[in-house]
C-alpha positions in Angstrom: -15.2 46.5 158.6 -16.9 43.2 158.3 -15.4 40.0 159.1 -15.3 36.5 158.0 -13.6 33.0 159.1 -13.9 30.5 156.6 -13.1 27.3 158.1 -11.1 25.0 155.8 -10.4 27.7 153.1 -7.1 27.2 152.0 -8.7 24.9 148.6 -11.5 23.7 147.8 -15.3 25.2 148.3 -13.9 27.0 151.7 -11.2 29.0 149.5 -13.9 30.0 147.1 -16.5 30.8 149.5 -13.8 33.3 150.9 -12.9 34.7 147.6 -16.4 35.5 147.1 -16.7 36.9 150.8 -13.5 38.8 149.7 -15.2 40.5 146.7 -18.2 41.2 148.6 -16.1 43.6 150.9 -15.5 41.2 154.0 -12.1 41.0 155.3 -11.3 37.1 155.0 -10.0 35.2 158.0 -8.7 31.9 155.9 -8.3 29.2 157.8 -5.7 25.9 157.4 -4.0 23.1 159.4 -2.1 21.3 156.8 -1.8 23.1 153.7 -0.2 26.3 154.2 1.5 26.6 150.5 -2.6 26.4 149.3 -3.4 28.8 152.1 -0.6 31.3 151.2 -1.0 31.2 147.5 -4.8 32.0 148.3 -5.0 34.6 150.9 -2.6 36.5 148.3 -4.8 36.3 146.1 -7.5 37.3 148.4 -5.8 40.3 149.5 -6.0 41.6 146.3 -9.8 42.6 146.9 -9.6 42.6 150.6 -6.0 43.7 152.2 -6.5 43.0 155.8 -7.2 39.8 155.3 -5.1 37.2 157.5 -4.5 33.3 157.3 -4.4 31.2 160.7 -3.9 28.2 161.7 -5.6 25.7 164.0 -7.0 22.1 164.6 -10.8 23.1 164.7 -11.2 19.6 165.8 -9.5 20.6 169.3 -11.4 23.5 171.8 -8.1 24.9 173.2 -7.3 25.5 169.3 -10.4 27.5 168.2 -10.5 29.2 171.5 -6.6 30.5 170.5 -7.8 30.8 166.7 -10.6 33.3 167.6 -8.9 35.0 170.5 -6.2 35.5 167.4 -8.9 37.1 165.2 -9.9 39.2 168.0 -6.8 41.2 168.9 -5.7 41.6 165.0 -9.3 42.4 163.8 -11.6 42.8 166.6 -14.8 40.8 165.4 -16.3 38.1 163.7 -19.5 39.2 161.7 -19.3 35.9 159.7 -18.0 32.3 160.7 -18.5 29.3 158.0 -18.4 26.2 159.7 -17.0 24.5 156.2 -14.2 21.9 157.8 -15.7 18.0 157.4 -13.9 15.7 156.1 -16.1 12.9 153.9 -15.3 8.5 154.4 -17.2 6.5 151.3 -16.4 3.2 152.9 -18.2 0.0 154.1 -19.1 0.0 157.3 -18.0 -3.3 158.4 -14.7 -2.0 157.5 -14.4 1.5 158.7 -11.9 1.9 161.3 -12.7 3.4 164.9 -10.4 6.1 164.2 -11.7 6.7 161.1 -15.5 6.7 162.3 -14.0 9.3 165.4 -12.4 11.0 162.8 -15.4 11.7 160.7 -17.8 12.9 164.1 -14.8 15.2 165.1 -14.1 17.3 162.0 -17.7 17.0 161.1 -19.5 17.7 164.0 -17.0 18.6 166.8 -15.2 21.0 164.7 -18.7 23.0 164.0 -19.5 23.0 167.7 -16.2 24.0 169.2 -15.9 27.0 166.7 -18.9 28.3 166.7 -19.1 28.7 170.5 -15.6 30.7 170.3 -16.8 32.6 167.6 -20.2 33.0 169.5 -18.5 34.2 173.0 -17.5 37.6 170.8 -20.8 37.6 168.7 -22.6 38.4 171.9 -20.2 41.1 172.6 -20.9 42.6 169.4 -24.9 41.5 169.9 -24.7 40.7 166.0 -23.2 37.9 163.8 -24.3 34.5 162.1 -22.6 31.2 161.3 -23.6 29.3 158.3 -22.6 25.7 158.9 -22.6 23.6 155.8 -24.4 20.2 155.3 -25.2 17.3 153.2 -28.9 16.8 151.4 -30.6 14.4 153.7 -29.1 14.6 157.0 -32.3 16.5 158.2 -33.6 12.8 157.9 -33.1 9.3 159.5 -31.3 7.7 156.5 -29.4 4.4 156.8 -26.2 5.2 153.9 -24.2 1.8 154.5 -21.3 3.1 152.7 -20.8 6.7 154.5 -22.3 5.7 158.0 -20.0 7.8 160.4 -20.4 10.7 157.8 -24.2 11.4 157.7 -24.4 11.0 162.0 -21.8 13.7 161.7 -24.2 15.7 159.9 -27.1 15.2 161.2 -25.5 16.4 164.6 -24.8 19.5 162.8 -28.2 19.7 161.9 -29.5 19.5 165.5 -26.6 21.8 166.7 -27.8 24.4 164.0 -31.2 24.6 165.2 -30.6 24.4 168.8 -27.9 27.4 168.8 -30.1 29.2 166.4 -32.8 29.0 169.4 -30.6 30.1 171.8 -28.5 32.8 170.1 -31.5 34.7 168.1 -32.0 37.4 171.8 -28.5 38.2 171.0 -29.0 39.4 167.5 -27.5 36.2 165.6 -28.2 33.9 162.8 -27.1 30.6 162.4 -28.5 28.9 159.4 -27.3 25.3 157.5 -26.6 24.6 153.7 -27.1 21.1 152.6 -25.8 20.5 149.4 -26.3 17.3 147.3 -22.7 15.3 146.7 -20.1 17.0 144.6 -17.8 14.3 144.2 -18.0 13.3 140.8 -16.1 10.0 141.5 -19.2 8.5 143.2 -22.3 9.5 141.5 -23.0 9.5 137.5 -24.5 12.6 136.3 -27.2 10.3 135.4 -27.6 9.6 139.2 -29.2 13.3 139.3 -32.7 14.8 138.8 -31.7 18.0 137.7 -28.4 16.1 135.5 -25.5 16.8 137.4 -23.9 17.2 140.9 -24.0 20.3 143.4 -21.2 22.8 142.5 -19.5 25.6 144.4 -20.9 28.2 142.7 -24.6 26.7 144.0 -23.7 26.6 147.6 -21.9 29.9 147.3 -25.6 31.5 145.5 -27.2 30.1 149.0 -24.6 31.4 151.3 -25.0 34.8 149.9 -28.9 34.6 150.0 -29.2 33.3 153.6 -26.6 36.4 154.9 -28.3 39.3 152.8 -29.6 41.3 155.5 -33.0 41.2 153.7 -33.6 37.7 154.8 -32.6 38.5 159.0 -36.0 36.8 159.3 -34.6 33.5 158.4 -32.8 31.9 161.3 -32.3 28.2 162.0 -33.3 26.8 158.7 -31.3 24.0 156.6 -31.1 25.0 153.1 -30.8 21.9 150.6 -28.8 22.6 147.8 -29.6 19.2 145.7 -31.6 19.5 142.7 -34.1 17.5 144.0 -31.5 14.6 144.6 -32.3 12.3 147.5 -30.5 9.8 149.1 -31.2 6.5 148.5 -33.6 7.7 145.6 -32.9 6.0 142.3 -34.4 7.7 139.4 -35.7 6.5 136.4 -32.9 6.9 133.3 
Protein backbone atom coordinates (compact mmCIF):
# COMPACT_ATOMS: atom_id res chain seq x y z
CA UNK A 1 0.00 0.00 0.00
CA UNK A 2 1.29 3.42 -0.82
CA UNK A 3 0.46 6.38 1.04
CA UNK A 4 -0.24 10.01 0.53
CA UNK A 5 -0.99 13.24 2.72
CA UNK A 6 -2.21 16.01 0.77
CA UNK A 7 -2.00 19.03 2.79
CA UNK A 8 -4.94 21.33 2.27
CA UNK A 9 -7.12 18.82 0.18
CA UNK A 10 -10.40 19.29 1.18
CA UNK A 11 -11.04 21.89 -2.26
CA UNK A 12 -9.19 23.33 -4.42
CA UNK A 13 -5.79 22.06 -6.31
CA UNK A 14 -5.05 19.93 -2.87
CA UNK A 15 -8.46 17.93 -3.41
CA UNK A 16 -7.57 17.33 -6.97
CA UNK A 17 -4.10 16.44 -6.53
CA UNK A 18 -5.53 13.72 -4.15
CA UNK A 19 -8.09 12.54 -6.49
CA UNK A 20 -5.48 11.94 -8.91
CA UNK A 21 -3.18 10.31 -6.16
CA UNK A 22 -6.42 8.32 -5.56
CA UNK A 23 -6.69 6.95 -9.12
CA UNK A 24 -3.19 6.33 -9.35
CA UNK A 25 -3.59 3.63 -6.52
CA UNK A 26 -2.34 5.71 -3.30
CA UNK A 27 -4.35 5.52 -0.37
CA UNK A 28 -5.19 9.37 0.23
CA UNK A 29 -4.61 10.98 3.62
CA UNK A 30 -6.95 14.37 2.96
CA UNK A 31 -6.16 16.89 5.03
CA UNK A 32 -8.56 20.03 6.58
CA UNK A 33 -8.86 22.56 9.43
CA UNK A 34 -11.85 24.45 8.53
CA UNK A 35 -13.88 22.87 5.93
CA UNK A 36 -14.83 19.58 6.96
CA UNK A 37 -18.38 19.48 4.89
CA UNK A 38 -15.67 20.02 1.60
CA UNK A 39 -13.40 17.40 3.13
CA UNK A 40 -16.25 14.83 3.71
CA UNK A 41 -17.96 15.26 0.47
CA UNK A 42 -14.43 14.61 -1.08
CA UNK A 43 -12.77 11.87 0.64
CA UNK A 44 -16.19 10.00 -0.30
CA UNK A 45 -15.68 10.52 -3.36
CA UNK A 46 -12.14 9.52 -3.10
CA UNK A 47 -12.88 6.37 -1.51
CA UNK A 48 -14.52 5.37 -4.36
CA UNK A 49 -11.08 4.55 -6.11
CA UNK A 50 -9.15 4.22 -2.99
CA UNK A 51 -11.14 2.72 0.24
CA UNK A 52 -8.79 3.19 2.98
CA UNK A 53 -8.41 6.41 2.50
CA UNK A 54 -8.95 8.71 5.76
CA UNK A 55 -9.58 12.61 6.33
CA UNK A 56 -7.68 14.40 9.43
CA UNK A 57 -7.59 17.20 10.80
CA UNK A 58 -4.90 19.64 12.04
CA UNK A 59 -3.41 23.22 12.10
CA UNK A 60 -0.22 22.48 9.97
CA UNK A 61 0.71 25.91 10.98
CA UNK A 62 1.35 24.53 14.71
CA UNK A 63 4.34 21.55 15.40
CA UNK A 64 2.37 19.85 18.19
CA UNK A 65 -0.47 19.52 15.44
CA UNK A 66 1.47 17.81 12.62
CA UNK A 67 3.37 15.79 15.01
CA UNK A 68 -0.36 14.33 16.24
CA UNK A 69 -1.50 14.43 12.46
CA UNK A 70 1.29 12.09 11.36
CA UNK A 71 1.52 10.06 14.51
CA UNK A 72 -2.44 9.65 13.48
CA UNK A 73 -1.44 8.42 9.93
CA UNK A 74 0.96 6.12 11.49
CA UNK A 75 -1.10 3.88 13.73
CA UNK A 76 -4.16 3.72 11.09
CA UNK A 77 -1.88 3.31 8.00
CA UNK A 78 1.58 2.81 8.95
CA UNK A 79 3.53 5.01 6.43
CA UNK A 80 3.84 7.98 4.48
CA UNK A 81 5.32 7.24 0.91
CA UNK A 82 4.01 10.71 -0.28
CA UNK A 83 3.49 14.16 1.59
CA UNK A 84 2.42 17.31 -0.52
CA UNK A 85 3.24 20.28 1.19
CA UNK A 86 0.11 22.16 -0.66
CA UNK A 87 -1.33 24.51 2.46
CA UNK A 88 -0.31 28.45 1.77
CA UNK A 89 -2.49 30.80 1.93
CA UNK A 90 -2.00 33.81 -0.79
CA UNK A 91 -2.39 38.10 0.44
CA UNK A 92 -2.58 40.48 -2.87
CA UNK A 93 -2.33 43.62 -0.81
CA UNK A 94 -0.15 46.77 -0.50
CA UNK A 95 2.36 46.57 1.63
CA UNK A 96 2.02 49.66 3.46
CA UNK A 97 -1.14 48.27 4.43
CA UNK A 98 -0.74 44.66 5.25
CA UNK A 99 -1.31 43.95 8.77
CA UNK A 100 1.38 42.13 11.09
CA UNK A 101 -0.85 39.42 11.50
CA UNK A 102 -1.58 39.19 8.15
CA UNK A 103 2.24 39.27 7.04
CA UNK A 104 2.80 36.36 10.13
CA UNK A 105 -0.03 34.82 8.73
CA UNK A 106 1.24 34.48 5.25
CA UNK A 107 5.16 33.10 6.55
CA UNK A 108 3.32 30.56 8.87
CA UNK A 109 0.98 28.70 6.42
CA UNK A 110 3.41 29.28 3.68
CA UNK A 111 6.57 28.47 5.03
CA UNK A 112 6.08 27.14 8.67
CA UNK A 113 3.38 24.83 7.71
CA UNK A 114 5.90 23.10 4.87
CA UNK A 115 8.62 22.84 7.48
CA UNK A 116 6.83 21.53 10.51
CA UNK A 117 5.12 18.77 8.28
CA UNK A 118 7.62 17.64 6.44
CA UNK A 119 9.94 16.96 9.40
CA UNK A 120 6.92 14.76 11.03
CA UNK A 121 6.40 13.15 7.93
CA UNK A 122 10.28 12.80 7.54
CA UNK A 123 10.88 11.19 11.27
CA UNK A 124 8.82 8.00 9.66
CA UNK A 125 10.34 8.35 6.12
CA UNK A 126 13.63 7.42 7.64
CA UNK A 127 12.06 4.48 9.23
CA UNK A 128 10.85 3.35 6.01
CA UNK A 129 14.38 4.64 4.36
CA UNK A 130 12.02 5.73 1.35
CA UNK A 131 9.57 8.57 0.63
CA UNK A 132 9.45 12.22 -0.97
CA UNK A 133 7.64 15.40 -0.39
CA UNK A 134 6.74 17.64 -3.22
CA UNK A 135 6.26 21.08 -1.73
CA UNK A 136 4.47 23.49 -4.02
CA UNK A 137 5.72 26.96 -5.11
CA UNK A 138 5.16 30.09 -6.99
CA UNK A 139 7.19 31.00 -10.51
CA UNK A 140 9.88 33.30 -9.29
CA UNK A 141 10.47 32.70 -5.80
CA UNK A 142 13.83 30.91 -6.85
CA UNK A 143 14.71 34.73 -7.45
CA UNK A 144 15.13 38.02 -5.44
CA UNK A 145 11.99 39.70 -6.69
CA UNK A 146 10.55 42.91 -5.07
CA UNK A 147 6.31 42.11 -5.66
CA UNK A 148 4.99 45.33 -3.71
CA UNK A 149 1.61 43.99 -3.71
CA UNK A 150 2.24 40.29 -2.32
CA UNK A 151 5.43 41.10 -0.25
CA UNK A 152 4.91 38.59 2.81
CA UNK A 153 3.71 35.97 0.16
CA UNK A 154 6.82 35.56 -2.12
CA UNK A 155 9.46 35.60 1.36
CA UNK A 156 7.11 32.81 2.25
CA UNK A 157 8.06 31.04 -0.76
CA UNK A 158 11.23 31.63 -1.29
CA UNK A 159 11.85 30.08 2.32
CA UNK A 160 10.26 27.12 0.92
CA UNK A 161 12.54 27.13 -1.82
CA UNK A 162 15.64 27.12 0.48
CA UNK A 163 13.94 24.59 2.82
CA UNK A 164 13.47 22.31 -0.33
CA UNK A 165 16.90 22.24 -1.27
CA UNK A 166 18.44 22.01 2.08
CA UNK A 167 16.21 18.88 3.30
CA UNK A 168 16.71 17.43 -0.15
CA UNK A 169 20.62 17.53 0.83
CA UNK A 170 20.17 16.18 3.84
CA UNK A 171 17.45 13.46 3.44
CA UNK A 172 18.82 11.92 -0.15
CA UNK A 173 21.30 8.98 2.39
CA UNK A 174 17.95 8.06 3.60
CA UNK A 175 16.44 7.17 0.28
CA UNK A 176 14.10 10.38 -0.07
CA UNK A 177 13.12 12.95 -2.54
CA UNK A 178 11.94 16.26 -1.92
CA UNK A 179 11.44 18.28 -4.96
CA UNK A 180 9.38 21.87 -5.48
CA UNK A 181 6.56 22.88 -8.14
CA UNK A 182 6.41 26.48 -8.92
CA UNK A 183 3.46 27.25 -10.81
CA UNK A 184 2.68 30.70 -12.48
CA UNK A 185 -0.60 32.52 -10.66
CA UNK A 186 -3.94 30.80 -11.11
CA UNK A 187 -6.05 33.43 -9.90
CA UNK A 188 -7.78 34.72 -12.69
CA UNK A 189 -9.01 37.83 -10.74
CA UNK A 190 -5.47 39.31 -10.94
CA UNK A 191 -3.91 38.65 -14.19
CA UNK A 192 -5.59 39.00 -17.82
CA UNK A 193 -5.05 36.19 -19.94
CA UNK A 194 -3.29 38.65 -21.97
CA UNK A 195 -0.79 39.05 -19.05
CA UNK A 196 0.62 35.46 -20.22
CA UNK A 197 3.15 34.28 -22.79
CA UNK A 198 1.71 31.16 -23.47
CA UNK A 199 -2.21 32.99 -23.16
CA UNK A 200 -3.56 31.92 -20.03
CA UNK A 201 -2.93 31.11 -16.32
CA UNK A 202 -1.40 27.91 -14.64
CA UNK A 203 -4.20 25.25 -14.14
CA UNK A 204 -4.53 22.26 -11.91
CA UNK A 205 -4.30 19.87 -14.31
CA UNK A 206 -0.53 21.45 -15.16
CA UNK A 207 0.76 21.19 -11.68
CA UNK A 208 -0.88 17.91 -11.33
CA UNK A 209 1.14 16.64 -15.02
CA UNK A 210 4.39 17.83 -12.92
CA UNK A 211 3.63 16.18 -9.69
CA UNK A 212 3.13 12.92 -11.40
CA UNK A 213 6.40 13.44 -13.52
CA UNK A 214 8.71 14.45 -10.59
CA UNK A 215 7.34 11.06 -8.39
CA UNK A 216 7.50 8.48 -11.39
CA UNK A 217 10.15 6.27 -10.14
CA UNK A 218 11.90 6.74 -13.48
CA UNK A 219 13.00 10.18 -12.55
CA UNK A 220 14.57 8.96 -8.63
CA UNK A 221 17.58 10.82 -10.11
CA UNK A 222 15.87 14.18 -9.72
CA UNK A 223 16.05 15.35 -6.12
CA UNK A 224 16.05 18.92 -4.91
CA UNK A 225 14.92 20.65 -8.06
CA UNK A 226 12.10 23.49 -8.29
CA UNK A 227 10.00 22.80 -11.25
CA UNK A 228 8.32 26.13 -12.81
CA UNK A 229 5.02 25.48 -14.02
CA UNK A 230 4.50 29.12 -15.81
CA UNK A 231 4.52 29.21 -19.44
CA UNK A 232 7.27 31.21 -19.61
CA UNK A 233 5.47 33.85 -17.30
CA UNK A 234 7.75 36.04 -15.08
CA UNK A 235 7.23 38.27 -12.54
CA UNK A 236 7.42 41.58 -13.10
CA UNK A 237 7.77 40.79 -16.93
CA UNK A 238 5.32 42.75 -19.08
CA UNK A 239 4.89 41.37 -22.48
CA UNK A 240 4.32 42.87 -25.54
CA UNK A 241 0.21 42.59 -26.59
Amino acid sequence: MKVAVVTGSAKGLGRDIAMVLAKDGYTVVLHYLHSADDAKKALDEIKEVSPDSIMVKANVTSDSDTEKMVGEVEEKLGRIDLLVNNVGNFLYKEFAKTTNSEFRNMIESNLYSTLYVSRAALSLMRKQKSGQIINIGAVGCERLIIREMSTPYFLGKTGVYVLTKVMAADEAKHGIRINMISPASMAADIFKASDFPSGRPATHADVIRALMFLISPENSYINGANLEVSGAFVPGMKIDE
